[in-house]
C-alpha positions, -999 to +999 in steps of 0.1 A: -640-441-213-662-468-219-661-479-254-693-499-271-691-525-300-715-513-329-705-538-353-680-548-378-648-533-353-666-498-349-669-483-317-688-456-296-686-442-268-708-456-240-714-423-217-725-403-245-753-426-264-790-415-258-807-446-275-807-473-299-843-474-318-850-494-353-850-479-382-884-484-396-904-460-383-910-423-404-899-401-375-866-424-370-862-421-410-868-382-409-843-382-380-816-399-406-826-377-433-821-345-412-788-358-398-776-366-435-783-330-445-771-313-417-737-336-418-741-352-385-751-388-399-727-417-396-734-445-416-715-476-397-732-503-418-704-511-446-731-514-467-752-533-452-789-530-441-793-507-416-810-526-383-805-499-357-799-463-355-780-452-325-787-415-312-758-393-293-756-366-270-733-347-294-761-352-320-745-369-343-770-401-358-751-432-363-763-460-386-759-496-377-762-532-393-765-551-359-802-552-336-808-531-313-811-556-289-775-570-298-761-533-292-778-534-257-765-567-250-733-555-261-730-524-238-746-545-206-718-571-209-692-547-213-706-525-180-701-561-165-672-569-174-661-532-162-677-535-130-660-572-123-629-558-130-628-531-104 
């Protein structure tokens, strides 16, 4: 299992992440409100502003404090690194 870096030691796992999307818009901040109620939010931020919010297959809504772009950049490297190893 392919394990991604969301910041601050916390990890996810790779196969089962659907996107990374900013937090800013209203149907991305409904999204997080709807996952709070419903108990399926994950707030990975330790306090922190929240920069990207990370969407899984098992529908569970995970907050972030690194960019999108940095998550990205996290899971390419680690596929490379994965794929140089084998």
């Amino acid at each position: 299992m392919l394990l991604l870096n969301i910041g601050f030691g916390n990890m996810v796992a790779a196969g089962r992440l659907i996107a990374v999307v900013s937090p800013e818009s209203a149907p991305i901040k409904r999204l997080m409100q709807d996952a709070r109620d419903r108990g399926m939010l994950i707030d990975a931020t330790y306090g922190r502003r929240t920069k990207s919010v990370i969407l899984m297959d098992t529908d569970h809504v995970i907050l972030s404090a690194i960019e999108p772009e940095a998550v990205v950049a996290n899971a390419e490297d680690r596929q490379r690194n994965t794929e140089d190893e084998q």
